[in-house]
C-alpha positions, 0 to 999 in steps of 0.5 A: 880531629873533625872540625864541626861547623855549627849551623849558621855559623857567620864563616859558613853562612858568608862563604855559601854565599858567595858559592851559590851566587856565583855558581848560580850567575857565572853559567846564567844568560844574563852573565855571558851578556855582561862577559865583554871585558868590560865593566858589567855596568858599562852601556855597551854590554848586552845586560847593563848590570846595576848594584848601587842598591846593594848600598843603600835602600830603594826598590826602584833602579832608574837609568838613562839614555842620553841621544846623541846630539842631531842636526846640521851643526853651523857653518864656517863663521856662523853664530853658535847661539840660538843654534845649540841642541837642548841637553837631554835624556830618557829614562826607563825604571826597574824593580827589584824585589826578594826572591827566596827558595830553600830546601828540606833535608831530612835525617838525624842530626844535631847542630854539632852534626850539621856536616859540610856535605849537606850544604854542598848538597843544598849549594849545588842545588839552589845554584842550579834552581837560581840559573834557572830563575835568572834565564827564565827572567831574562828570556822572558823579558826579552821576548815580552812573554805576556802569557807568563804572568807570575812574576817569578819567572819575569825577572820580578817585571811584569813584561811587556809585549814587542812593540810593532817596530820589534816584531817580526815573523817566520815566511809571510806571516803578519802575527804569530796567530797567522803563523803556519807550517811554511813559517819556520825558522829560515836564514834569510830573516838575519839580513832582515833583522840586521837591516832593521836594526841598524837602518829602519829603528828609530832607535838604531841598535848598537852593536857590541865589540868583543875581542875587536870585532863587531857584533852586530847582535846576538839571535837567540834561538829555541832548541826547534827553531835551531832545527828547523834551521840546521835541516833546511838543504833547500839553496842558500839555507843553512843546512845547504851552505855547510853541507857545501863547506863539507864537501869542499874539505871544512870538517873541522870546525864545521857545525855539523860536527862541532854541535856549534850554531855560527854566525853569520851577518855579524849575528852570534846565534845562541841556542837556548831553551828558556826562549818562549815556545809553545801553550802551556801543554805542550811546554811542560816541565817535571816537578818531583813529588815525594821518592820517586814521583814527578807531576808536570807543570806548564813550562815557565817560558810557556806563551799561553794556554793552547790557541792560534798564536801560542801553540807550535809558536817560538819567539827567537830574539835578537838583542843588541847593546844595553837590551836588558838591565839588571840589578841586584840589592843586598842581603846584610850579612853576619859581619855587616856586609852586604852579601848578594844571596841571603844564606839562612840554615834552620833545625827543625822537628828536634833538630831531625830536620835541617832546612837551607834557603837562599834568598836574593834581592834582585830583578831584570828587565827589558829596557824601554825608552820612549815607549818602545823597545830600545835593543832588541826585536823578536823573531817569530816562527812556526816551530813545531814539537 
C-alpha cells in the first residue's frame, strides 16, 4: 500500500526543514568556520554563530568586544585605588532579514499525487541555491565587496570596504587601481599578513587552536590566485618548494598530486571561488532560461563594472578568530516550534502546477569594532582570466 503525504503536510513540512537547512549550512564556508569543536557562539571561532533571534522578535543582533585590561598593573605594597582600569567594551550590530527562493515543478497532479521524489528534487535544489546564498554573503562580507550593492548576495548587510590597516596589495602596488601583471599572488605576502596581523593592528588578530595546534588564520584565495601561486618556480616560491619536496622523495601527500593548497606560516590556505574577482563581464554566471536555454548574469562576487581597479583584480582574504558574525531567526513551524528554514508547498493552475519554496530569516556580517575591522585583512593581486 502506498502511503501518500498530502501537500503541506506539518511532518513533511518539519522534516524538509531540517533537510534543506542542513544540507544547505553543513558544506557552507560559513559551517566550516564555526567546526572548532566548540560551540558555534563561542568567541574563538572564525564565524560567531548567533540564534537568540530565533526565540523572540528583533531584527538587530548586537554583540560585544571586551579588551583585555592594560597598563602596568601596581607594585609590591602600592595603593590599588585610583589605579584600577575602567570596565569596557565595544560593540558591533547585525541584521537580519528573510530571504526566500522557490521552485516551480510543473505536471499532473493532485494533493493525493504530491510524491516524495518532487520534494527531493525541490530539497536538493534550494539546498544548493541557499550554500550559494550564505558563501556569496560571507565572502563578500569579508572582502568588503562595495561594488556588489543588492544585498542579496552580502549576507542582507551592506558591506563596507577594508579599512586602510586591512588592506594590502600584490608586488608593490598601493591600491588595487595600481595593481598590474607583475602583482599577483606571491608567497611572500603570508609572513606579511601574519606579521600584521599579530604585530602591527591595533587590534591584534587572535588565532584559532584546532585539534592542538594553532592557526594563525586562514587565507582564502580565488581559483586564479591559487594559480598564479601553484606556477610560480621562481626560488623560494610555492611551485619551487614543492617541486624540491618532490625530488627529495615527498610524493604522497605533495599538493602537486593531492589537489591540496597547505599551509604555511600557520596560515591554512583555502581556495574559494566565491572570493570577489573580477568587473561584471568578465565574472559572469549562467542563468537557465526555459528548456534548454541559459542568459548570463554578472557574477555576484563580481567587484564592479570593468575599470582600473576591478578588472583581472582578486581580493584574497585572511581572517582570524571572531571575523564574521552570523545570526539566524526563526521560522514558526506546524507544531509552534521554530524552525531555521521556512518550508511552504503550493497547488497552482488546478492543482497542474506544484510550487515549493524555502524561505530563512537570516544575515551575516563582518565584524567591525571602533570603525575599523576586527579579524581580518584583504589580499589584493593582479589575477588575470
Amino acid at each position: 500500500m502506498e502511503t501518500v503525504v498530502p501537500v503541506n503536510d506539518p511532518t513533511a513540512v518539519v522534516i524538509y526543514s531540517h533537510r534543506v537547512f542542513y544540507q544547505a549550512i553543513r558544506s557552507t564556508v560559513s559551517a566550516k568556520l564555526m567546526a572548532v569543536g566548540l560551540n558555534p557562539r563561542d568567541q574563538t571561532n572564525f564565524v560567531q554563530m548567533f540564534d537568540e533571534a530565533m526565540r523572540g522578535p528583533g531584527d538587530t543582533i548586537k554583540y560585544d568586544l571586551i579588551p583585555n585590561p592594560q597598563g602596568p598593573g601596581v607594585l609590591g605594597d602600592g595603593v590599588l585605588a585610583g589605579s584600577e582600569v575602567a570596565f569596557t567594551w565595544l560593540q558591533d550590530t547585525l541584521l537580519i532579514n528573510q530571504q526566500r527562493q522557490a521552485e516551480l515543478l510543473v505536471g499532473r497532479m493532485s494533493q493525493q499525487r504530491v510524491p516524495y521524489s518532487m520534494r527531493d528534487v525541490a530539497k536538493v535544489g534550494l539546498s544548493n541555491w541557499w550554500k550559494e546564498i550564505i558563501d556569496y554573503g560571507l565572502l563578500n562580507q569579508l572582502g568588503g565587496n562595495t561594488g556588489q550593492t543588492n544585498l542579496s548576495y552580502t549576507g542582507l548587510n551592506a558591506p563596507i570596504a577594508p579599512d586602510s590597516a586591512h588592506w594590502i596589495f600584490g608586488g608593490d602596488a598601493t591600491s588595487e587601481a595600481t595593481l598590474d601583471s607583475n602583482d599577483i599572488m606571491s608567497i611572500d605576502k603570508i609572513p606579511t599578513l601574519v606579521a600584521k596581523a599579530q604585530g602591527t593592528l591595533t587590534f591584534p588578530i587572535k588565532p584559532v587552536v584546532i585539534k592542538g595546534v594553532e592557526i594563525a588564520g586562514i587565507l582564502f584565495l580565488h581559483p586564479l590566485q591559487v594559480r598564479d601561486l601553484k606556477t610560480n618556480f621562481t626560488q623560494g616560491e610555492w611551485g619551487d618548494i614543492f617541486r624540491a619536496a618532490l625530488q627529495g622523495g615527498q610524493i604522497t601527500g605533495n599538493p602537486i598530486f593531492t589537489g591540496a593548497i597547505g599551509m604555511i606560516d600557520n596560515v591554512v590556505i583555502h581556495q574559494d571561488a566565491h572570493v570577489p574577482w573580477g568587473d561584471t563581464s568578465q565574472n559572469t554566471i549562467i542563468v537557465p532560461n526555459g528548456p534548454g536555454a541559459y542568459t548570463t548574469a554578472p557574477g555576484p562576487n563580481a567587484l564592479g563594472a570593468a575599470a582600473v581597479g576591478t578588472t583581472n583584480v582578486a581580493r584574497g582574504i585572511f581572517v582570524g578568530a571572531q571575523a564574521a558574525a552570523l545570526a539566524f531567526g526563526g521560522e514558526e513551524g506546524p507544531d509552534g516550534k521554530p524552525l531555521r528554514v521556512k518550508w511552504v508547498e503550493e497547488l497552482l493552475d488546478g492543482a497542474n502546477q506544484l510550487r515549493i519554496s524555502a524561505g530563512m530569516i537570516w544575515g551575516v556580517k563582518k565584524t567591525r569594532f571602533a570603525s575599523q575591522d576586527m579579524a581580518t585583512i584583504v589580499l589584493s593581486t593582479w589575477a588575470q582570466a
